[in-house]
N, C-alpha and C positions, 0 to 999 in steps of 0.2 A: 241879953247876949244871944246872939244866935249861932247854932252849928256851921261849921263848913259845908253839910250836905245842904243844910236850908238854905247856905249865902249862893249854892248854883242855882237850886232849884229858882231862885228867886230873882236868879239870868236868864233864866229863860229854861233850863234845861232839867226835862224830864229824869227822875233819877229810877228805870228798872233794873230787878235783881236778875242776872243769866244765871237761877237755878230753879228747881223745885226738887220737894220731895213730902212724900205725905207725915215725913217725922217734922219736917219743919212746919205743915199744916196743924199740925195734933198736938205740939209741943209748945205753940203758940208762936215760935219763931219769928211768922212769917208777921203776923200782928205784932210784933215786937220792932222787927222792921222798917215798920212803915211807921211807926211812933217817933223812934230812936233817932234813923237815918233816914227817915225822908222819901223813902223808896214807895212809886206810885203804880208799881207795874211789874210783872213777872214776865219771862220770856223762856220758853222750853226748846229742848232739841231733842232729837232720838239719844245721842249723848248723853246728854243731863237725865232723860229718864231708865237711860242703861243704866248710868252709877247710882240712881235710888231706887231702882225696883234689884240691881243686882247687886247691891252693899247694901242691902236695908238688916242691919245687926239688931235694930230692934225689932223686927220679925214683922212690921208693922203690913207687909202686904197679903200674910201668912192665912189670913181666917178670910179673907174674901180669893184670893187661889184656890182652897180649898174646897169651897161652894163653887167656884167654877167648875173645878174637876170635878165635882159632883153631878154638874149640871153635864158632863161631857163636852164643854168648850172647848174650841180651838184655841190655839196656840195666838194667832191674830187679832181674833174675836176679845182672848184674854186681856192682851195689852191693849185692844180699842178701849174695852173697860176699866182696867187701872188708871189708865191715865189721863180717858175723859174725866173720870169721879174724883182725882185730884185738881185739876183743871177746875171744874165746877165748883169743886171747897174751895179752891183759892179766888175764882169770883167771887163768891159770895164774902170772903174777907174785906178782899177792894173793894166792894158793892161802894161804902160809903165812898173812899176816894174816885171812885166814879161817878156818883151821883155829884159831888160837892164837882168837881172839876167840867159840868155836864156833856161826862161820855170820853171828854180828851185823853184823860189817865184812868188809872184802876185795872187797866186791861190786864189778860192772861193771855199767854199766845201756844197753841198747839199747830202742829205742824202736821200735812199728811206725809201718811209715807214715801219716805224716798227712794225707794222702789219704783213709785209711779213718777219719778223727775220727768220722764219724757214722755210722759200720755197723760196729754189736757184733758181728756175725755175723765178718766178714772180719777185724775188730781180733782176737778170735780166735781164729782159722784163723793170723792170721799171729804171733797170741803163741805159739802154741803152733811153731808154726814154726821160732820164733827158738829157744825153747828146745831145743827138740832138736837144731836144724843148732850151734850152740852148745859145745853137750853139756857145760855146765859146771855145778858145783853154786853157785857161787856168783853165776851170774848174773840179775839184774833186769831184768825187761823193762817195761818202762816204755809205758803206756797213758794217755792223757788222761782228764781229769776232766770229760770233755762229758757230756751227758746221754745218746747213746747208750755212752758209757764205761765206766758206771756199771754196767749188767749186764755188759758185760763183765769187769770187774776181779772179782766172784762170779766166773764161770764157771772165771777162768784162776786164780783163790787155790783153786776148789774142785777144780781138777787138780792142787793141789800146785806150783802153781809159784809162784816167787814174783816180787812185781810192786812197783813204780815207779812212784805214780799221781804223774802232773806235769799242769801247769797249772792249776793252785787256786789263786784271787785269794779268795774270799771264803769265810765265813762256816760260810753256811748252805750250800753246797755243799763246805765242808771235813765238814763233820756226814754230810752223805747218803753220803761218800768212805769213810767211818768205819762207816757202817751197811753197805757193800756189800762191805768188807774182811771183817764180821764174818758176814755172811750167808754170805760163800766159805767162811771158816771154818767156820762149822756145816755146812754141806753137805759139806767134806773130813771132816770127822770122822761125819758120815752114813756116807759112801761109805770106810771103816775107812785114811785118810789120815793120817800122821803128824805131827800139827799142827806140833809140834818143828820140823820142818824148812821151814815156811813162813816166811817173811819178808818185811814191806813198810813200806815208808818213803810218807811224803805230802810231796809236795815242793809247799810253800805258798811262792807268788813274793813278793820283798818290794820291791827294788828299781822293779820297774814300774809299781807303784800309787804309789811317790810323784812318778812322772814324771808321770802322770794327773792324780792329787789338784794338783801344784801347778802344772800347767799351768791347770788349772781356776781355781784359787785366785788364778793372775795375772791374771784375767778378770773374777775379781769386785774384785780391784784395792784393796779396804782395809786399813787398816795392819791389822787383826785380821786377814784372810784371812792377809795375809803373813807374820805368824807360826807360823801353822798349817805356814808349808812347811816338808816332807823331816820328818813326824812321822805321814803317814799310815800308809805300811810297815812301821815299828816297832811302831804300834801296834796295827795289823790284825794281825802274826804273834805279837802277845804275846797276845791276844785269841784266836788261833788254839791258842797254849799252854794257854790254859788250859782252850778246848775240849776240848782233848788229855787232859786228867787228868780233868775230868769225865766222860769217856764212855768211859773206861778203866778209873774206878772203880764202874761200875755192873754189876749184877749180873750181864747177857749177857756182858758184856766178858770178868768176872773168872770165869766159870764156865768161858769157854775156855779163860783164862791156868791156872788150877785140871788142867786137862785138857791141857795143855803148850802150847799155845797162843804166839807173840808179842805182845806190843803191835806197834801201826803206830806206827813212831817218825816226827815233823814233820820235815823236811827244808828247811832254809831255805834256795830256788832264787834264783836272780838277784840274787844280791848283791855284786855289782858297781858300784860307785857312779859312778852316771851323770850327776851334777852335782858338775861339778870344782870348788864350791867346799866342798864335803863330804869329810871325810878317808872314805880308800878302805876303812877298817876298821868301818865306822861301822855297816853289817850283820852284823858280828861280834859286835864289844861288845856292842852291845844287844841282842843273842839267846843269849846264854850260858844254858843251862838242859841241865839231866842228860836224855839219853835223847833226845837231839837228833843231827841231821847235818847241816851247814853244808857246801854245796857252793859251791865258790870258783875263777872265772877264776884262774890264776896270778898276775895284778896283785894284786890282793885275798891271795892265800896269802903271797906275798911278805911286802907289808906288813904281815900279822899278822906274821910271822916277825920283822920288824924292828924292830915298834914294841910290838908284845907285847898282850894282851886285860886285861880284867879276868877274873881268874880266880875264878871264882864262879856263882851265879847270881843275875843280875840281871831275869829275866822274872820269876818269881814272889812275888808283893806287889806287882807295878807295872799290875796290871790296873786298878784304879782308875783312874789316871793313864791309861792307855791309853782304856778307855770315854767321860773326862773331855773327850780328843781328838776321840774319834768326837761326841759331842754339841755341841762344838765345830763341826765340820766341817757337821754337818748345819743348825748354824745360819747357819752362811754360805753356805748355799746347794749346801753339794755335796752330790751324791746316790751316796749311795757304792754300792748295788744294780747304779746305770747304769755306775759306772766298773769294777766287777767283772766284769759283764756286756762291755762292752765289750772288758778286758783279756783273757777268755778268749774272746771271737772273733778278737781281735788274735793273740794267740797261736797260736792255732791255722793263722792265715790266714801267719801270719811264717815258721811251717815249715814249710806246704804251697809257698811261694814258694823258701824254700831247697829243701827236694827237691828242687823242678823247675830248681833250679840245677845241680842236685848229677847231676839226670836229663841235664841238657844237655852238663853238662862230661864226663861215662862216656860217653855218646853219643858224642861226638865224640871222646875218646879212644880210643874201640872202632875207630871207624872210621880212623883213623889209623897202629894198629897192622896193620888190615886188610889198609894201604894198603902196609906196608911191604916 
């Protein structure tokens, strides 16, 4: 018999956890995880490391704070440190699921600050940072899809390293995500870089845009609008799929993959279902497709585990229907450019606001140890 999490993974789809924290490293959790449910891959945010560096009840950050505020650390410097040296424990966990899958899964993904969303320069100087304070082969660093991002994610694929583009709501900025992947690859292979070992995922949000799309949609207030709700996100990442194969199968793409190259596989972020009258699996099911990575709150993982997926694929053939939606949408008035645009300012602005949480609560825990 096999689990429902093994019967996706065994569709094609990657199964990462969208959390960390060092109690779930130390407690064995996270190895428990990837036993149990199948989970190949972790994926952080400044968020997720708010609520474990600033809810940690078992005090688990407590005695390395303490030697930092000894050492007189910054507040910066602190959480560079927490949260590389968890990053790092949790490579070393996946090690084997990275080694056995050679390099595809196992990954951990750390993000630079977002702060720096709109300077390539500094995004990086600190991608490059992470990777090496790091020192892990299997980890991802994760860069926004802004438009200064965008040369960045070139510059840090064409040193070989491999990257994590997150916050991609739309379309035609999944496309330019797709060109700046492939541009870092030609230039790694310029500068005599061993494609082989580059790896990158597009993490396309899907949950968010139908909080957008039917917020909007309650506004315009007709029985058609109202149908339209919780169909925009599905149909934007299926839409996102099939971008995915077209611009993979063209001849820039396939001349890298030729020359050892990876594809960028889609990663479907935020899937989390955020209108409870929606089942919690509801961003699963409807993204099953080969050469994918579904990153999942533990609500969401659970619930696959218990009530199991369609195991298959179900994106490819449903783009009609998906397009079918969007012409839809645009008939009633929503402007789906404006809500894409909009989501990745939101996005950006929602974890520039957690850092500065994350910045307050080290802050004051520095100073406390200080004190003692």
């Amino acid at each position: 018999m096999t689990t429902p999490t093994q019967d996706l993974a065994a569709a094609g789809v990657s199964i990462w956890l969208d959390d960390l924290s060092r109690a779930r490293i130390t407690s064995g959790n996270l190895a428990e995880l990837i036993e149990s449910r199948t989970v190949s891959g972790v994926t952080t945010n400044p968020t997720i490391f708010q609520g474990a560096i600033g809810n940690a009840s078992d005090h688990s950050y407590d005695e390395q704070i303490a030697g930092l505020a000894a050492q007189g650390a910054s507040t910066d410097d602190t959480i560079f440190a927490l949260t590389t040296d968890d990053v790092r424990n949790a490579c070393d966990i996946f090690r084997p699921v990275y080694d056995a899958t050679d390099g595809v899964d196992g990954r951990v993904s750390i993000e630079v600050s977002p702060d720096l969303a709109h300077d390539t320069d500094a995004t990086v100087a600190q991608a490059k940072a992470l990777y090496k304070t790091v020192d892990r082969p299997n980890v991802l660093i994760k860069i926004p899809a802004t438009k200064a991002g965008l040369p960045a994610i070139t510059e840090v694929i064409a040193a070989g390293i491999s990257v994590n583009v997150t916050l991609i709501f739309s379309l035609e900025r999944y496309s330019e995500v797709i060109d700046a992947y492939l541009a870092g690859l030609e230039r790694a292979q310029g500068g005599d870089v061993d494609l082989s070992s580059i790896h990158s995922v597009a993490s396309f949000f899907v949950s968010r845009v139908d909080t957008e799309v039917d917020k909007r949609l309650d506004a315009v207030g007709t029985d058609e609008a109202r149908e339209l709700k919780s169909l925009a996100g599905v149909a934007n990442a299926r839409l996102a799929y099939e971008l995915f194969e077209k611009k993979f199968a063209e001849k820039r793409a396939q001349d890298l993959v030729k020359a050892g190259a990876n594809v960028q596989r889609p990663l479907w972020a935020s899937t989390g279902v955020k209108d409870p009258a929606l089942p919690d699996t509801l961003y699963v099911t409807e993204l099953v497709a080969p050469g994918t990575v579904n990153t999942m709150p533990e609500k969401t993982l659970e619930a696959t585990f218990d009530h199991g997926v369609i195991a298959g694929d179900t994106i490819t053939g449903a783009y009609a229907g998906a397009r079918d939606v969007f012409d839809k949408l645009a008939a009633a008035g929503i402007d789906i450019d404006d809500v894409t645009q909009v989501l990745e300012d939101e996005g950006v602005e929602k974890f520039i606001a957690s850092w500065h949480d994350l910045q307050g609560t080290v802050t004051t825990a520095l100073a406390e140890a200080a004190n003692k």
